[in-house]
N, C-alpha and C positions, 0 to 999 in steps of 0.2 A: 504494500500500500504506500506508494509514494505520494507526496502531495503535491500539488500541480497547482502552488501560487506564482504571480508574475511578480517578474524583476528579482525575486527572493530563491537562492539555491542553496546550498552550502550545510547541510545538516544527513548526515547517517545514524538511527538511534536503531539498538536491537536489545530486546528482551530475550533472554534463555532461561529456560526452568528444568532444572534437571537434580535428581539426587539431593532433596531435600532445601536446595536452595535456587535465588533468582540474582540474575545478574541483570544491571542494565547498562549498559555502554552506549557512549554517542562520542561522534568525532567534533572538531573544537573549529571547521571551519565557517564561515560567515562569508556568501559573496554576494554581490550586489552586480547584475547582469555578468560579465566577461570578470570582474577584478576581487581577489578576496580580500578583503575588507578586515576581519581577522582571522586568525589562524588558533589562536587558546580560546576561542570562548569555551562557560562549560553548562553543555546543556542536559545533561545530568545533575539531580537533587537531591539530599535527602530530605524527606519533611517526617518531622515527629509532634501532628497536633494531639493533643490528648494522650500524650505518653506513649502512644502505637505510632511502628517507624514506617512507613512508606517511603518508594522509592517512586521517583518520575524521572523520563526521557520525554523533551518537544522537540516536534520539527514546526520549521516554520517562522513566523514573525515574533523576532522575541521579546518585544514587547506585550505582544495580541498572549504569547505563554506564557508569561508570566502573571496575568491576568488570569487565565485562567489555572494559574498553579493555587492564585491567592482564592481563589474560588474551590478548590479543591481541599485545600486544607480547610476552608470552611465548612465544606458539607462533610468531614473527616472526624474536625471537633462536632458536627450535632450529631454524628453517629459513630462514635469512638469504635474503634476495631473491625466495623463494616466497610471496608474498600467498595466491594460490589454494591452495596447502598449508593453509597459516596459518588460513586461513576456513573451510578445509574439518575441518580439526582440533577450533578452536573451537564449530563448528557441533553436532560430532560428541559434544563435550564437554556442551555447553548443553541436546543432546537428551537425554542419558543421565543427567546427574548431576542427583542429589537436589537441592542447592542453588541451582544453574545454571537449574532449570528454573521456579523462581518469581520470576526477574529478569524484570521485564518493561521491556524496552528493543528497540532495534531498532539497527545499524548499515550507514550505505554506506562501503564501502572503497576506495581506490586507492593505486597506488605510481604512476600517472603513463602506465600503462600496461591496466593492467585496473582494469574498478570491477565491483565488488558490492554487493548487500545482503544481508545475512546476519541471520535472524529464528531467534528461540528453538525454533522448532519443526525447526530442523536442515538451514535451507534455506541457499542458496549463491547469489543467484540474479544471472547477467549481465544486463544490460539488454540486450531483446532492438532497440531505439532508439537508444541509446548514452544516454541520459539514464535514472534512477531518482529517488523522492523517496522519503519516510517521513514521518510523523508527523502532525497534524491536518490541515496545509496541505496534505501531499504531495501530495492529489487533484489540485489545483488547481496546484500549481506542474508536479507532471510534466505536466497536457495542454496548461499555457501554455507550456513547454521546447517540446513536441512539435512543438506549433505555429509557434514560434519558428524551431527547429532549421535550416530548408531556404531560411531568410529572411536569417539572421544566421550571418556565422564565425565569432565570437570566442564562448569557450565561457563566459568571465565575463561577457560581455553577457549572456548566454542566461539565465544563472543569476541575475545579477541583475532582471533585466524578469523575470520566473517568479516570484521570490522579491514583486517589488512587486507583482507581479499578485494571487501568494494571498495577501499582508498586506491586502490591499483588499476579499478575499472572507472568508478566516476571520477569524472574530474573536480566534480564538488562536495568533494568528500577527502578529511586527510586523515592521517594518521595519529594523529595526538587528540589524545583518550581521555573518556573519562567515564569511571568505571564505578559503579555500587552495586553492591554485593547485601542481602537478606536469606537468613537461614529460616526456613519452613518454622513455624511456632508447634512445639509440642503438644 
């Protein structure tokens, strides 16, 4: 699922879930038509409202995500420890509201336990593989996961070879990482 905003390219995010925990990786570049713009952004989070840690990855306009990150930990604190509430809330919000609905960004979620990606048009969506990606790269880093997956355990491997595979392919897409890690809750 890659997102197809104008003038805006420059983001690869992938989620893996594998063996009890979730990684989410995104690359650090920023470009703005032909010129990248930066190279370290990091668009990778952790957020801990109400004491439960979730993780996010956005693609996209990062202003427009981070708006919707601050919306996220909101619906996060009214429903402490429900991610899938939480996504499902925001989702619900993004579809309906005037302002919400010209953010153009994208999100993968986890608490360690489930992952999502959750897009403006009101979707929720599990990976039906345990892996998801977003943004220019994501083509290319979800079919290198995929591929990966049933070769390798460790779900930071997966996501880092994924992650160097689509820096190699897109050109809006580089190599400087940035990586969060959630272990499955007991």
């Amino acid at each position: 699922m890659a997102e197809n905003f104008p003038g805006w390219h420059g983001t690869t995010i992938i989620g893996v879930r594998k063996g009890g925990r979730v990684v989410i990786a995104g690359d650090g570049q920023v470009s703005l038509g032909d010129t990248v713009i930066k190279g370290t952004a990091r668009k990778v989070r952790r957020l801990k409202p109400g004491g439960h840690e979730v993780i996010a990855g956005f693609a996209g306009s990062t202003a427009d995500a981070f708006a919707l990150l601050e919306r996220l930990e909101a619906k996060l604190e009214a429903t402490p420890g429900q991610l899938q509430r939480a996504a499902v809330e925001l989702a619900k919000d993004w579809r309906t509201d005037k302002y919400l609905q010209k953010l153009e960004a994208m999100l993968i979620v986890s608490d360690g336990r489930d992952l999502y990606v959750v897009t403006g048009a009101g979707d929720v969506l599990e990976p039906e593989h345990e892996v998801a990606a977003i943004g220019s790269g994501g083509n290319y880093a979800l079919a290198a996961a995929r591929g990966l997956y049933e070769h390798m355990d460790d779900a930071e491997a997966i996501a880092r070879r994924a992650m160097e595979i689509a820096s190699d392919i897109c050109v809006y897409t580089n190599g400087n990482l940035t990586i969060e890690t959630l272990e499955a809750a007991a």
